[in-house]
N, C-alpha and C positions, 0 to 999 in steps of 0.2 A: 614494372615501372612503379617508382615509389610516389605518393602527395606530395612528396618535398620536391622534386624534381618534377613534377606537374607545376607545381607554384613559378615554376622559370617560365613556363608559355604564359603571355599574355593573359590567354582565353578564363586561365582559372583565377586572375584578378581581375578582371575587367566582366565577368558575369554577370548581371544584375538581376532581380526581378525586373521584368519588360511591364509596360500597360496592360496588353493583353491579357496576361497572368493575374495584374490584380482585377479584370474584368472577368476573367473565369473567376476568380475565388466569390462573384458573385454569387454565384448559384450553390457556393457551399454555405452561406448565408441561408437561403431558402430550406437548404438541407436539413442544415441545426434549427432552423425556425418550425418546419413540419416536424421536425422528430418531438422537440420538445413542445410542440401543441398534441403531439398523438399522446406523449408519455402523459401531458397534464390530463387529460382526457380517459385514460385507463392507468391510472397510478396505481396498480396492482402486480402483481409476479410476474404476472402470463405478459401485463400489456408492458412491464420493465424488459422482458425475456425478448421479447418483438423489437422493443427497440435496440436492448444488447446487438440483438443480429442485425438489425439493418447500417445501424450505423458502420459494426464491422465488414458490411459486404460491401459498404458502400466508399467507406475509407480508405479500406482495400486498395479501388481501382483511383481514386481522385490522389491519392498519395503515388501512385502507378503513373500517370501523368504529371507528379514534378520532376519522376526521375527523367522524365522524356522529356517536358523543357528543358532539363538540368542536360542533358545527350543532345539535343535540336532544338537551340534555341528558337523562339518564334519571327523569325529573321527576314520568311519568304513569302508573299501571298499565299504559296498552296500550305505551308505550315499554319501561317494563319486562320485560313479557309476551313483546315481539316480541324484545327482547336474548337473551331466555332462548332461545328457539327458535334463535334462532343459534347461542347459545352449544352449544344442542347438535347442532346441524352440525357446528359446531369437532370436539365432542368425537368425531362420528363419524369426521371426518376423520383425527384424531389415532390413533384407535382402528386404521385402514386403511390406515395408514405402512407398520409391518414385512411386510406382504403386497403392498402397493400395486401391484408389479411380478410379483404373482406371482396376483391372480387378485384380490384385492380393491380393482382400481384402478376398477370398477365405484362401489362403496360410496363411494368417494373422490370422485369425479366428481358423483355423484348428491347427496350432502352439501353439496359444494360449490358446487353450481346452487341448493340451497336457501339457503345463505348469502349469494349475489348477488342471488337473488331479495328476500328480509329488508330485505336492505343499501338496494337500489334501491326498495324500497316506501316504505322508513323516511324517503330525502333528499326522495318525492316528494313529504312531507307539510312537508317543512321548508322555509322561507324564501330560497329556491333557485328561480332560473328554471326554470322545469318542462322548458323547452326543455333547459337544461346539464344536469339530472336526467336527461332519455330520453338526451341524447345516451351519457351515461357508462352510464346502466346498458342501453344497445345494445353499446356495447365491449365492456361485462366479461360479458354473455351471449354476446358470440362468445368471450371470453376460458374462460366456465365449457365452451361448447361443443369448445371443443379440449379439454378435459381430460376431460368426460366421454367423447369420441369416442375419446380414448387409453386410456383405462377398460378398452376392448370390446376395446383392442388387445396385443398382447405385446411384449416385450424391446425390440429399439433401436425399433421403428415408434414405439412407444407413448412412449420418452423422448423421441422426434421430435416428436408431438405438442406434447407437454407445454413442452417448450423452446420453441415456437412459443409457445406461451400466454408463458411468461416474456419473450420477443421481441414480444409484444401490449402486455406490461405498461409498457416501456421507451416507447412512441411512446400509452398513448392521455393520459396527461398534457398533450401536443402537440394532441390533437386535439378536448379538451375545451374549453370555457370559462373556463378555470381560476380568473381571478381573481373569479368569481361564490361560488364556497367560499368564503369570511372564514372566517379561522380567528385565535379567541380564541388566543395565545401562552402565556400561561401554562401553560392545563389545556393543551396540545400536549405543550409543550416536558415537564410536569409528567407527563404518560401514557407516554410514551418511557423517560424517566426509570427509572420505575417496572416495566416491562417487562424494561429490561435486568439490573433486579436481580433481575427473577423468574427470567431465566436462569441469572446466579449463582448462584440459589438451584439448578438444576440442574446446575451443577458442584457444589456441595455434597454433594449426591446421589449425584453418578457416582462419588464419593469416598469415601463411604460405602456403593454396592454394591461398588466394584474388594475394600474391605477385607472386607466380608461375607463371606466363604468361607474368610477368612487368619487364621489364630490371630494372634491381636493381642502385637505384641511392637515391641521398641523401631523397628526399619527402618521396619516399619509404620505407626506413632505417628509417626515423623520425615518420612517421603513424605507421609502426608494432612495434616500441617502445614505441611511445604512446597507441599502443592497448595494449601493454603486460603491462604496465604500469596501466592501467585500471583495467586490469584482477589482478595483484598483489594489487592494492587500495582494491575491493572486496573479496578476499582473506584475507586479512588483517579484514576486517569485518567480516570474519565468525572465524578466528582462532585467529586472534592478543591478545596479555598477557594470553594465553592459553586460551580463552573462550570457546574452546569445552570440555576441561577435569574438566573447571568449573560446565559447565552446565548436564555433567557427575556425578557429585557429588549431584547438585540440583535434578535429577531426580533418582538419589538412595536416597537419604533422605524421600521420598514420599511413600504412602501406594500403594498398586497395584494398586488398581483401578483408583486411582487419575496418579499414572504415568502412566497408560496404555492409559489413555484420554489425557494427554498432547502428548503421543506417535506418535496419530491420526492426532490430532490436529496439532504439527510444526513438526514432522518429517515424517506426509505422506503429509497433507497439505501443512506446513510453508515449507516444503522443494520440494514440486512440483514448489510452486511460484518459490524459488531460483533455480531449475533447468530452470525455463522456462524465467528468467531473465538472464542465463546466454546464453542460446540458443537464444534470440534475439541478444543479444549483439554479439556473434561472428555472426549473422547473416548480423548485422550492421558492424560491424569491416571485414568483409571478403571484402564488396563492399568499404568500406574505404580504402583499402591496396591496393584496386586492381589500383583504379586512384585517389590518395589521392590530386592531385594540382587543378584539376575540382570541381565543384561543385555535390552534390548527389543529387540521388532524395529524393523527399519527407518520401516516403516509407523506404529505408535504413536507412536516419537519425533518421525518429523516431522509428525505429526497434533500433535503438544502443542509442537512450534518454531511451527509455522505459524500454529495460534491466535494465538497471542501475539504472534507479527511482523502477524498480519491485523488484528487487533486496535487494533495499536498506531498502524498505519501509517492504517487507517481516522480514529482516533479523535485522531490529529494533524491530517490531512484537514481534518474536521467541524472541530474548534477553528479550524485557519489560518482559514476561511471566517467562523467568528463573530469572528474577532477576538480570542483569547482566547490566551493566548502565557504561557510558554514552551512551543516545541515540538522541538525540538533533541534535547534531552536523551533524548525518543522514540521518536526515529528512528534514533539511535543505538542505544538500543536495540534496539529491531526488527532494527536490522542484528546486534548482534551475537548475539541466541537463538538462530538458527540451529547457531552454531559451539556452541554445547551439546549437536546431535544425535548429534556421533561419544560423548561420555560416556554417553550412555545404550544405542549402540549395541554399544559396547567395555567399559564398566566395569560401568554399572549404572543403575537407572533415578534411583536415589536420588542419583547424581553429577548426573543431567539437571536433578533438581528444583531442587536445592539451587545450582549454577551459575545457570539459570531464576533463581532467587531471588534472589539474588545481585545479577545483571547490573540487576531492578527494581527494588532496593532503592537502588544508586547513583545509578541514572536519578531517581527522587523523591527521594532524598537533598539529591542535587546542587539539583533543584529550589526544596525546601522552602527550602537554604541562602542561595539567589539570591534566594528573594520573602524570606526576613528582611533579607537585605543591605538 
């Protein structure tokens, strides 16, 4: 069966994100907010590497249940019922970040079998070959199995495990049935969406704890403007002249199988990188707000360059794929944020933002000037 002859049922225009959905994407709020207070906390390889992994194990399974609203919508008390108990798995998980490494990777693990288990009860009730249902939720229970076994374990053994689990997550796509999933396009493409502005919303945050402790004066006022200002530039990348309800359209014109691998591909992938480019970025913008007239370290600035080039670089990516252009503009950018790092490291952090600012304002500039030509 092809999307184009999916699109005649009802079901696949009339999908929506439900309540319920954006009241789970709560706790992915909590998620990006522990990770990015662990990363500000250990701004260093090992404590960047910790978060590399958790986020990806933890993306993993939360991207794993929109395909399950996207198959069972939350329609019934017991769908409801059983979301909710996820959801607070989620939240234990979320809760067992800033420790994870440090004795509460136990709680993490253990949550986290409970949220596979949820997951895999939920598809097996859904309109899915029961056979591609065992086989997936066999993977991702050896998948929850290395993360609990890393749980029990300490310092590199234990990010040994867990990286394993992330190296599980890359090959069981391959070994599923995949194109057995149908996945409604719109509510997908519309769930993603949604998600990454919930991140936003915690760069927002990071923004307003960096200045929490700073008597509020004009530098002040000028850096969390220029962060939000940053945060609104990439926003504008991912949604500006509707490019998600475009690329909505491109991945229902496609046959299943072909959209279920682009699915993997920019919205478990392409959309990891852009969550973990926006979580350096308030990592970097938190310690920018906090003493914006000083100079930063090292570490900060290029936590808030790197965002933003990851970001950029991802989310020209995901567009070249759907067809969706201009992307130039970019990746030139991305290339030049970096050369922002010596001002923040040398002058100030307030020279980083505002440069940062700067260099996105030309790039959609340029743009906007191009789609009026």
């Amino acid at each position: 069966m092809t999307a184009t002859a999916d699109l005649e049922h009802p079901a696949e225009l009339d999908l929506r994100v439900s309540p319920l959905e954006l009241f789970f994407d709560l706790v992915f709020v909590c998620t990006i907010t522990q990770l990015t207070a662990s990363l500000a906390d250990h701004l260093t390889v090992g404590g960047l590497a910790r978060v590399l992994v958790m986020l990806a194990v933890i993306w993993w399974m939360y991207d794993a249940f929109i395909w399950l609203a996207n198959a069972m919508p939350p329609t019934t008390h017991t769908r409801r019922g059983l979301l909710l108990v996820a959801m607070a798995g989620f939240l234990v998980v979320a809760l067992s970040i800033p420790h994870a490494f440090e004795g509460s990777g136990v709680a993490f693990g253990l949550a986290y079998l409970l949220v596979i288990a949820v997951h895999t009860g939920m598809f097996a009730a859904a309109e899915v070959p029961l056979r591609s249902v065992l086989r997936m939720g066999a993977l991702n229970l050896l998948n929850a199995a290395l993360v609990v076994t890393g749980g029990y374990l300490e310092g590199s053994t234990q990010l040994l495990f867990w990286a394993a689990s992330v190296g599980l997550q890359f090959v069981i796509p391959y070994l599923v049935d995949l194109p057995q999933f149908q996945l409604r396009a719109p509510h997908f493409v519309e769930r993603h969406g949604l998600v990454v502005i919930v991140a936003f919303g915690e760069s927002v945050i990071a923004i307003g704890v960096g200045a929490g402790h700073t008597e509020l004066s004009v530098p002040v006022v000028g850096a969390a403007l220029l962060s939000l200002g940053v945060c609104v530039a990439l926003w504008w990348a991912y949604f500006g002249r509707d490019d998600d309800e475009r690329a909505g359209h491109f991945m229902a014109d496609l046959p299943d199988a072909r959209r279920n691998q682009l699915a993997i591909r920019l919205y478990n992938i392409g959309h990891y990188l852009l969550l973990l480019g926006i979580l350096l970025l308030a990592t970097g913008a938190k310690s920018a707000v906090a003493d914006p007239t000083a100079p930063v370290g090292p570490a900060p600035a290029t936590a808030l360059a790197a965002g933003v080039c990851l970001y950029l670089l991802a989310n020209a990516s995901v567009r070249h794929t759907l067809a969706l252009t201009p992307n130039t503009p970019r990746l030139l950018a991305a290339a030049a944020v970096p050369a922002a790092i010596p001002l923040g490291t040398h002058l100030s952090a307030l020279a980083q933002l505002a440069a940062t600012a700067a260099i996105l304002a030309a790039a959609i500039g340029y743009e906007e000037r191009r789609a009026l030509r």
